[in-house]
N, C-alpha and C positions, 0 to 999 in steps of 0.2 A: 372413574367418577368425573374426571375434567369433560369430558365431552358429552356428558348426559346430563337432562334438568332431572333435580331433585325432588321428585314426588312432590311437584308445585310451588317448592318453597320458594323459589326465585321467578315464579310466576313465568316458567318452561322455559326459561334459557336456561343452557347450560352454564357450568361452573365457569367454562373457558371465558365462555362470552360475558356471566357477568363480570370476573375477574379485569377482562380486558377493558369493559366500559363503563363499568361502573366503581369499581373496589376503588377508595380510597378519591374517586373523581365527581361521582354526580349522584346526589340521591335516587333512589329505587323506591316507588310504591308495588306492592305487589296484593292484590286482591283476595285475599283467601290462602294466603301461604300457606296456612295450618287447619284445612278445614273443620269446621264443627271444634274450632277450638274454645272453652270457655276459660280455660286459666287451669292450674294447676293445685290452687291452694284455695279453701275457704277463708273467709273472713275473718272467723277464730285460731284458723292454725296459724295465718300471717302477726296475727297480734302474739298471736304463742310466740312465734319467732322471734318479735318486735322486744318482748320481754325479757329474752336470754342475755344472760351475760358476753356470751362467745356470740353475741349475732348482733355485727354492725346496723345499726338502724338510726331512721330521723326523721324529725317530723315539723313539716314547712307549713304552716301557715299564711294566708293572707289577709288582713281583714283591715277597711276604711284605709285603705292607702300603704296600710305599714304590716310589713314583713320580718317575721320570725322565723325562730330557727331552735329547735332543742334534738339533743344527742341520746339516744335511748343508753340503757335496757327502760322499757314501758310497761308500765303495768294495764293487763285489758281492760280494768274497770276505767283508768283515766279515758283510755283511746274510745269506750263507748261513751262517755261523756261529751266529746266533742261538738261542737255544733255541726246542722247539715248541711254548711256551705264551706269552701275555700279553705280543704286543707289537703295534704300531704301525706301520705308516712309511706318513706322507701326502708326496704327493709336488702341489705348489700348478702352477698356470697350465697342467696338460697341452694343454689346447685351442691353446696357444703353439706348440705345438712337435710333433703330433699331428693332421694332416687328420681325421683319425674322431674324434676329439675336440672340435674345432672344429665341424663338424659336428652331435653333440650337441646343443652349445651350441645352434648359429641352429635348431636345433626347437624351443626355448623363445622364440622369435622374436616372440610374442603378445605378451609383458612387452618396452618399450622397449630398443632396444639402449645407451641411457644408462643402464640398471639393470642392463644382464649383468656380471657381475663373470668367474668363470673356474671350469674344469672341476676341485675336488682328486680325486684318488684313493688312496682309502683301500686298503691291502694290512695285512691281518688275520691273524694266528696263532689256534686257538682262545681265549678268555679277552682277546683282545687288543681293546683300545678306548682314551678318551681322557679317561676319567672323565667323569661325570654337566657339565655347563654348559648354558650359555646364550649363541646366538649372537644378533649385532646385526644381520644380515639375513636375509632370506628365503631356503631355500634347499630343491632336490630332492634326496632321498639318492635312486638310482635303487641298485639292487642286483645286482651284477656276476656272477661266478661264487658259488658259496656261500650261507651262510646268515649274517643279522646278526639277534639281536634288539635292540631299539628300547624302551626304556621313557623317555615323556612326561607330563610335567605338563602341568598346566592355567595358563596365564600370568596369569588372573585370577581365583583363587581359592588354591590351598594351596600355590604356590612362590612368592609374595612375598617370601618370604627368598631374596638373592641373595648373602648372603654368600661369599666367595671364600676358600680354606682360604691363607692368606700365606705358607705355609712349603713350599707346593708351587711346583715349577716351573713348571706349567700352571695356565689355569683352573678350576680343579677346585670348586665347589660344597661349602660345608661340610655342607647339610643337603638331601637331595633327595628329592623328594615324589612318587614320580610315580602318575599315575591312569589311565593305559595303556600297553599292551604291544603290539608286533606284532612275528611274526618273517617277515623276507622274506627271499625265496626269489629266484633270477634272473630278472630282469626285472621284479620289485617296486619302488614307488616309492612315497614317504612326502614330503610335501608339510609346511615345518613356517614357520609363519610367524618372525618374531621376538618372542625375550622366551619361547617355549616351551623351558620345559628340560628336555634330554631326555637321554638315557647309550646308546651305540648298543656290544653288546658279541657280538664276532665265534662264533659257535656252532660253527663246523668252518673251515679257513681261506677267506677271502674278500675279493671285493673289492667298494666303495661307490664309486661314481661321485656327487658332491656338486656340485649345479649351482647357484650361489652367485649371488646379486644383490644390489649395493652399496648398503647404505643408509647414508650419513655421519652421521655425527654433526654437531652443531649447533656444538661444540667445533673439531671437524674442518674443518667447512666455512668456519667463520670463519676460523679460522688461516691455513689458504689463501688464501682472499681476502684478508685483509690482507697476507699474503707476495706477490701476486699485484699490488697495487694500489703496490707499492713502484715498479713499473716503472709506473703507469700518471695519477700525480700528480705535479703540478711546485705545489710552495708557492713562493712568492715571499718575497721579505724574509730580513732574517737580526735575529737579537737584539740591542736596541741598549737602554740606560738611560746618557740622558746629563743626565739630572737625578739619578744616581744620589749618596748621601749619606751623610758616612762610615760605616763599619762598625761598630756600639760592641758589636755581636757577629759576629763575622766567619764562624763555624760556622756561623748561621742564613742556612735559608731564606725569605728576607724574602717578604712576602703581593703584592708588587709583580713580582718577578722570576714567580711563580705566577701571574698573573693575564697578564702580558704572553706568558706563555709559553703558557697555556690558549687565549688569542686567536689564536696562530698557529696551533695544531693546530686549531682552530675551521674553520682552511681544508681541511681534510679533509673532502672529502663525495664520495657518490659518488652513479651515477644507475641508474636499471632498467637502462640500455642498458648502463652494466657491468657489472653484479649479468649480463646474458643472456653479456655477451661473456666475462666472465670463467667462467661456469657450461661452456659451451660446450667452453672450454678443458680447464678442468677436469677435465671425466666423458671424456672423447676423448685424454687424458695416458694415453699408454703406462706398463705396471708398470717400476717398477724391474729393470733387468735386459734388457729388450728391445731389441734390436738389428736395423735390417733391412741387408738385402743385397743390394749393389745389382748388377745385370747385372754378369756380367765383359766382356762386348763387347758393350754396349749398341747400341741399335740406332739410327742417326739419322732425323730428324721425319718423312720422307716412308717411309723405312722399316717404322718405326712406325705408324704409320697404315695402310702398305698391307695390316701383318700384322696388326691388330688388328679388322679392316675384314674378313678369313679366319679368325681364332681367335677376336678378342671378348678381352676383356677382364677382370680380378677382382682385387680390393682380394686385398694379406696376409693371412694369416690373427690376424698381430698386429696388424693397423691396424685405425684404430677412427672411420669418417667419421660425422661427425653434423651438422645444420644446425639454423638455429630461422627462422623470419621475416623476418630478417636477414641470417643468415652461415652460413656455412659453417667447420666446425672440420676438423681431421686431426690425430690425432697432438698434438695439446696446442696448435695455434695456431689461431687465426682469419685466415684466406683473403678473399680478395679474388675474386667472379664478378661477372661480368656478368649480368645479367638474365634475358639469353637462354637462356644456359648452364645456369640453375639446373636444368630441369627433367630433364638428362639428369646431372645430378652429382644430384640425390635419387635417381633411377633406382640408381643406379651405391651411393648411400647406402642405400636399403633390401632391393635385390635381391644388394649386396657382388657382382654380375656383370652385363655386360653382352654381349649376344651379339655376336656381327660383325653383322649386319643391325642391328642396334640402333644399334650402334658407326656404321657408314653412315650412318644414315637423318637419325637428329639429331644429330649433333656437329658442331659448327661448329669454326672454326679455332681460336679463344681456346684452348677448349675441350681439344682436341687438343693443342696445345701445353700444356693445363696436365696434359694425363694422363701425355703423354711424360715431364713432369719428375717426377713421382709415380713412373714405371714408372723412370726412371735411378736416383732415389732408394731404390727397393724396396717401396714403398709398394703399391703394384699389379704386376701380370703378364700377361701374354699369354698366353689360355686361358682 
């Protein structure tokens, strides 16, 4: 895959090439990424979505200078009320909840599936956008029905100022520079790495398909891990001073109680092997919100097999399998395989299916009994 362009999407360079000149360095327009693309979702299934309780959504207005901000679930009769200029409604994780959406996503399959974050979609009034900012990862604006113009800065030279306006609801930019413009058309695709600030504002009504990939913070990730290492450390001992000597200031923190006390957190350390198992964890942790579902009349083991062995098998559309050298993740734990197993559970990890002949040929028993419990769980399906 690295050395061939992708059926246009990166407007015929290959993977290699944009990887080395553009990923993460210079924005990409590309013409017709998707061609004959109109969007994936009508105008009522988006507001259906807009409505659920399990589907992150919001909706930005702009009007006479001042900008709002409300948190869905929405009801469709409010969102056709709206007026027809200057608004907003991003609707977060369609690839969740959305086979053509999902979809999408694994055509972006070149970039690790520990960096795919999720499908937004933007639905636009004319004048409607989200004011000028600056995201913190890489992302596709891919262009749905309609027209968006796109005005971007340069991330190292004249938006240095990332000032944030405090009095607005969103992150809106107090000062924004930008030094190009493009306006796409369906099937248009605008590649922006992070740290480029850019203002994308809707020309006639429209929709943006935004293909997000996670990059944490250094802030973020730590916190995590030490939230993560609470379950995965045993300190021993407990606080003792039995040479302790009256109090002749009882308020203070004596340099003794500090130092006995620095020496036991001193037992806090961790190793590469957790820094991988926790990582693991981590980036394969389902969004807030996701829920799987599991068979209503599941099938038992030999059942199982003998249909999977005729249909083949495939991960959720919300599950998220990743492994490293070591282990194998799902869904926010680290797994336990045998050896043997591993080569048909990466299959199952990079291809997210595995046919019946596949399903036949190399699965052994462990194996099988570990997909059954995946497939009772909801984690996988038959098909």
């Amino acid at each position: 895959m690295a050395g061939v362009a992708i059926n246009g999407l990166l407007g015929g360079l290959s993977v290699s090439v944009f990887l080395r000149k553009y990923w993460q360095k210079k924005p990409l327009l590309v013409r017709q990424a998707v061609g004959g693309f109109q969007g994936l979702l009508s105008r009522a299934e988006l507001f259906a979505l807009a409505g659920r309780d399990d589907v992150e959504s919001r909706l930005v207005r702009h009007a006479r200078g001042r900008w709002t901000l409300a948190q869905g679930p929405f009801r469709a009769a409010d969102l056709k009320r709206l007026p027809e200029r200057d608004w907003t409604l991003l609707v977060q994780g369609v690839n969740l909840h959305v086979a053509a959406a999902d979809a999408l996503l694994r055509r972006f399959a070149f970039i690790p599936y520990a960096r795919l974050d999720d499908v937004m979609v933007s639905y636009a009034v004319p004048g409607g956008g989200v004011g000028p900012h600056v995201d913190s990862y890489d992302v596709f604006l891919l262009q749905g029905e309609g027209r968006r113009r796109w005005q971007v800065s340069s991330s190292t030279r004249r938006q240095r100022d990332q000032t944030l306006d405090p009095s607005l609801p969103a992150k809106i930019l107090v000062r924004f520079r930008p030094e190009a413009e493009y306006t796409l058309n369906a099937g248009d695709m605008l590649y922006l790495p992070p740290a480029y600030a850019h203002d994308g504002v809707a020309v006639d009504v429209c929709t943006t398909y935004s293909i997000g990939f996670r990059a944490p913070s250094a802030q973020d990730l730590g916190t995590a891990f030490l939230d993560w290492m609470r379950d995965s450390i045993a300190l021993e001992g407990r606080y003792a001073d039995p040479s302790l000597a009256p109090a002749t200031e009882p308020a203070r923190i004596d340099t003794g109680m500090q130092k006995r006390c620095s020496a036991m957190l001193a037992g806090v350390r961790w190793s590469d092997a957790m820094v991988r198992r926790f990582l693991g964890c981590y980036l394969s942790e389902p969004k807030p919100g996701v829920f799987f579902e599991p068979p209503s009349h599941p099938l038992r083991l030999a059942a199982f097999r003998s249909a999977a062995v005729q249909r083949g098998i495939s991960l959720d559309r919300r599950a998220l399998l990743l492994y490293d050298s070591c282990n194998v993740f799902l869904n926010g734990a680290a797994l336990k395989s045998a050896s043997q197993d591993g080569a048909v559970i990466k299959r199952l990890a990079n291809a997210r299916h595995l046919s019946g002949a596949s399903f036949a040929g190399s699965t052994r028993a462990a194996a099988v009994t570990l997909f059954h419990q995946w497939y009772r769980d909801g984690f996988l399906h038959l098909g």
